[in-house]
C-alpha positions, 0 to 999 in steps of 0.5 A: 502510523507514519511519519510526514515528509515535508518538501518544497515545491518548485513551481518552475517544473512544468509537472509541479506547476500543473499540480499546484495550478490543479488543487487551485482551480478544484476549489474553485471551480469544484464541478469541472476541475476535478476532471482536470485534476484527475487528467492531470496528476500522478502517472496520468493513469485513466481514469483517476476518480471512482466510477458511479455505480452504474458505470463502466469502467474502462482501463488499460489491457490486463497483463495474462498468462498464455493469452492468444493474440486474439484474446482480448482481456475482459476490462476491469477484471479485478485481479490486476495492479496498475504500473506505469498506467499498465496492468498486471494480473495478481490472481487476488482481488485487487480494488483499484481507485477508479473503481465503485468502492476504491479508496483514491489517493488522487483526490483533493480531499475538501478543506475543513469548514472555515479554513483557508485554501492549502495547498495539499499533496501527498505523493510524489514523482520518484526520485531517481539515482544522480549517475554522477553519484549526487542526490537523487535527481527528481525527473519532471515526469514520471518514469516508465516501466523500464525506469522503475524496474530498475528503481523499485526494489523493497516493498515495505510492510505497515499495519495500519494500527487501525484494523480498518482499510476504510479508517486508514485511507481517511487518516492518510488523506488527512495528513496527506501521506498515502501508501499504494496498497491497503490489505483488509481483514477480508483479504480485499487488496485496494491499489490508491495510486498507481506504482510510479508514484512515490507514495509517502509511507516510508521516509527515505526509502519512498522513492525506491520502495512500494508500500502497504497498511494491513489492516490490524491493531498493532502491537503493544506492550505486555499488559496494555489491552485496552484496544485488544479489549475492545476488539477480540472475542472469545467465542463459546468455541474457543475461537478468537474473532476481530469485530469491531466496536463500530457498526458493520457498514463502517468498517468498509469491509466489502466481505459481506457478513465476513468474521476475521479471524486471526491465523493464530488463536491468542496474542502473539509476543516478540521483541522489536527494537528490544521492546517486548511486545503482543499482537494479534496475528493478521487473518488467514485471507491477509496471508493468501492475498499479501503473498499473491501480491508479492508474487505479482511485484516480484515479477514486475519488479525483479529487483525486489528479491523474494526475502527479508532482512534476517539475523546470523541465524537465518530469523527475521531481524528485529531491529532497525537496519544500519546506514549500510545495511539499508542501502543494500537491502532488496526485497520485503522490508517492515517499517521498523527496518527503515525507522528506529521509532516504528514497530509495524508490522509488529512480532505476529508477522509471520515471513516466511508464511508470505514466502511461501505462498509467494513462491508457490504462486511463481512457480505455479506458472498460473501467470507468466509476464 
């Protein structure tokens, strides 16, 4: 899936210091510190831990279309993603880590029994551009709206090789990586840390960059079915289904009795990286969901240009990006752009599709900001 990013960590920095002092104090003291931990970390968004149940959850005003000045915006409304502790409307389902049900990359997950405390951390500050031309500067707080936009300018594209939002965030949080976004095979987006983050997804481009895992298998080489096996069906129809070898409640999908279907019937083949490879399509609710949200991270980030690397041909490029072309490059990205050793999203991913709805969606005019 990903590949790790080991840092040092600097406890002279005022923000550091209290991150580190927050993983101490929640092992010890499990009951109240993980109100400290949660006020603590990150962009300080409110609040940073799910919610019970029975709660209400309050959250920062929702980002519309021709909203009347006095029109107060419903709290939670689930359609928004969170930036700089600001939300904005994406017109999808969007489930956010202080929701019930919401994956939160801001815990500490607990230690294994029997093994000593660690400390764990697996996002970031962004690092910001040195206006001298040296290495990047990494700020002792997190930077603003303003900041960012100036920032953030790819948004890079994972499958998670797992088919499974609920699967995918307990491996990130075991190796202490993380991505922003989680797509399921319902099309339920889930937002684990706010956008000022660097999430550790993508190597060097994790300070200029916002990521996803969608939920999929993956791609392997021709003949190499024994995952595909396991999970697609032929039914009587002729339809192919995704179901998945585990019980129902522990694929997390929030979609009750939801089939996943891909938006392609049989294996998809093409090469990355000169590899021929199969895959199976993502589902018709991925497209519909991705390409809301990448109209939604246009807007707040213009910078990430409605597009993705192509060959002389005008077709998605299959291979990894050079050490000039990367630098450049603004707007949609697939892993296997950034890192010669990664396929994902793999051949099935269909651009343009993305694109599309995105552009629609913008041009709709059903949410200006």
């Amino acid at each position: 899936m990903k590949q790790e990013q080991t840092r040092a960590v600097k406890d002279n920095r005022p923000y550091r210091f209290r991150k580190v002092e927050a993983v101490i104090l929640n092992r010890l003291r499990a009951g109240i510190v993980f109100l400290i931990f949660t006020a603590l970390t990150g962009c300080q968004t409110k609040p940073t831990a799910p919610a019970p149940a029975t709660a209400t959850v309050e959250s920062e005003p929702v980002v519309r279309a021709a909203a009347s000045a006095s029109e107060q915006p419903q709290p939670q409304s689930g359609h928004a993603i969170i930036v700089a502790g600001q939300r904005f409307d994406a017109d999808t389902r969007v489930v956010t880590w202080a929701e019930p049900g919401g994956y939160n990359a801001y815990r500490v997950p607990p230690p294994a029994p029997g093994k000593p405390v660690e400390l764990y951390e697996n996002h970031g500050i962004r690092k910001l551009p040195d206006p001298a031309g040296g290495a990047p500067i990494e700020p002792v707080s997190p930077p603003d709206l303003a900041t960012l936009r100036e920032v953030v300018d790819q948004f890079v594209l994972h499958y998670d090789g797992k088919g499974s939002s609920k699967q995918t965030f307990a491996i990130l949080q075991k190796r202490g990586l993380s991505a922003h976004f989680l797509l399921d095979v319902d099309g339920t987006i889930y937002q684990t840390l706010d956008l000022c983050e660097r999430a550790y997804h993508a190597t060097i481009a994790n300070s200029r960059s916002i990521g996803i895992e969608i939920a999929n298998l993956g791609a392997y080489p021709p003949g190499e079915t024994k995952e595909f096996d396991a999970w697609y069906q032929s039914e009587p129809s002729g339809e192919i289904v995704m179901r998945s070898p585990q019980a129902s409640d522990a694929t997390g999908i929030r979609t009750p009795d939801f089939v996943a279907r891909p938006a392609r019937p049989g294996l998809v083949r093409g090469v990355i990286h000169g590899q021929e490879l199969d895959q199976y399509d993502f589902t018709p609710e991925q497209y519909a969901a991705l390409g809301k949200l990448v109209a939604a991270l246009h807007r707040v980030f213009p910078k990430i240009a409605l597009d993705y690397p192509r060959d002389t041909d005008g077709r998605p490029l299959m291979r990894v990006l050079s050490p000039e072309e990367f630098p450049k490059f603004r707007g949609l990205i697939a892993h296997f752009h950034i890192q010669a050793n990664k396929i994902d999203p793999g051949p099935a991913f269909q651009w343009d599709l993305v694109l599309g709805t995105a552009r629609e969606e913008i041009e709709s005019g059903k949410v200006t900001y």
